[in-house]
Structures are given as C-alpha cells and as structure tokens.
C-alpha positions in Angstrom: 0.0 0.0 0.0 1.3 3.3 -1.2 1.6 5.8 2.4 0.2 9.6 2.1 2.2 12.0 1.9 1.8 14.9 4.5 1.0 18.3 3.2 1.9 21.7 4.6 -0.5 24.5 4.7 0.4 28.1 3.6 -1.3 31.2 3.5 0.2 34.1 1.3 -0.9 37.6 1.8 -0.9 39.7 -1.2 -1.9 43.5 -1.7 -3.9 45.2 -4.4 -2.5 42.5 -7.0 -1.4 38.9 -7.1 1.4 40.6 -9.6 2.6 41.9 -6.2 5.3 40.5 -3.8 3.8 38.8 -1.1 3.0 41.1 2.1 3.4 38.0 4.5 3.0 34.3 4.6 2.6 31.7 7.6 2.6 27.9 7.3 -0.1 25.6 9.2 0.2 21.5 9.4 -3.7 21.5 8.8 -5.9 23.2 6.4 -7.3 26.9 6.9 -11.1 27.8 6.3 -12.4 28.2 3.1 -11.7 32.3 1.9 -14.2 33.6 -0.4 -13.9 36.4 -2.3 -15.9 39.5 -0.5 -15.0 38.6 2.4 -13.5 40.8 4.7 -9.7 40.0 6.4 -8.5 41.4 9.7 -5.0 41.9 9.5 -4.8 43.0 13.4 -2.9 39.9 13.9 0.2 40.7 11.5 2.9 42.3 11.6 1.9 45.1 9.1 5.4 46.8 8.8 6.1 46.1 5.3 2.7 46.1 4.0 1.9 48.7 1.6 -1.9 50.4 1.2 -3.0 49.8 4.6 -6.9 50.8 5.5 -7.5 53.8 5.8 -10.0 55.4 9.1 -12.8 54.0 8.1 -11.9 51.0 5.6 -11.3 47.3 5.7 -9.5 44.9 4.2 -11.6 42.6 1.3 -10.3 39.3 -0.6 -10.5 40.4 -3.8 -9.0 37.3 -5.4 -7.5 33.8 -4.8 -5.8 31.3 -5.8 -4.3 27.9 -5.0 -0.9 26.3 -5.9 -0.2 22.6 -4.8 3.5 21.1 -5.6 4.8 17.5 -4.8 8.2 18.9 -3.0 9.3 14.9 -2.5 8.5 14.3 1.0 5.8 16.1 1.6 2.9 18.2 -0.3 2.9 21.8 -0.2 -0.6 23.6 -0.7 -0.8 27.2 -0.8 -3.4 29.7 -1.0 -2.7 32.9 -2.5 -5.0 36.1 -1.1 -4.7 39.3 -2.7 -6.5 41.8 -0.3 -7.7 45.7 -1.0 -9.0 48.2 1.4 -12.5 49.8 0.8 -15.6 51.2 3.2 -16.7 48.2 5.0 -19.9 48.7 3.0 -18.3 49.4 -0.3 -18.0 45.7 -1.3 -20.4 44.0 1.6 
C-alpha cells in the first residue's frame, strides 16, 4: 500500500494585486477555512510593517481574489493559498 504524503499549509498575503510581492505568509500543518472572495480580512494579527496600502479610518480589508498552488516537494505536499487583499468602506463591497 502506497503511504500519504503529509501536506503543509500556507497562506500568502498579497496587496492590491497577485502581480505583487507577497506582504506575509505563515505555514499551518492542517488546512485553513475556506476564503471567499468578498470577504473581509482582519489583519490586526500581523505584523503590518512592510505592508503597503494599509486601511484607511474607516476602511477594511476585502479578498478580492484567490488562488491555490499545490506542488509535490518529494516528501511532503505543499498547498498554498494565495489572497490578494484591497482596502475599501466596510460597506463598499459588503
């Protein structure tokens, strides 16, 4: 019987556009919730220091589009999900 390989679980954290670098990234050993796009994303819990076009008074972040890349590294499987955020009213894209 052929064993599983175990996959890692990354998050990417893109602003504006996916053609962007990514703003930050964290790694998980299980899966993260499903993102849709229109949802809004609290970024209170990163370090925002290098992040470019944060909300303004009055604006949230929004996923405004995602994506997913899986790769067979050799021991393992790496699954990533690519968010690319923008800030707007909190009404704007509710």
């Amino acid at each position: 019987m052929k064993s599983l390989k175990p996959v890692i679980h990354a998050l990417e954290i893109r602003i504006r556009s996916m053609r962007n670098d990514p703003v930050a990234q964290i790694e998980a050993g299980s899966t993260f919730q499903a993102f849709a796009i229109g949802d809004k994303f609290h970024h209170n819990m990163f370090d925002t220091s290098a992040w470019h076009d944060l909300p303004q008074e009055g604006e949230v972040f929004f996923i405004v589009d995602k994506a997913h890349a899986i790769a067979d590294i050799g021991t393992y499987i790496h699954h990533l999900v690519i968010l690319c955020l923008a800030a707007a009213p909190p009404d704007q894209l509710a």
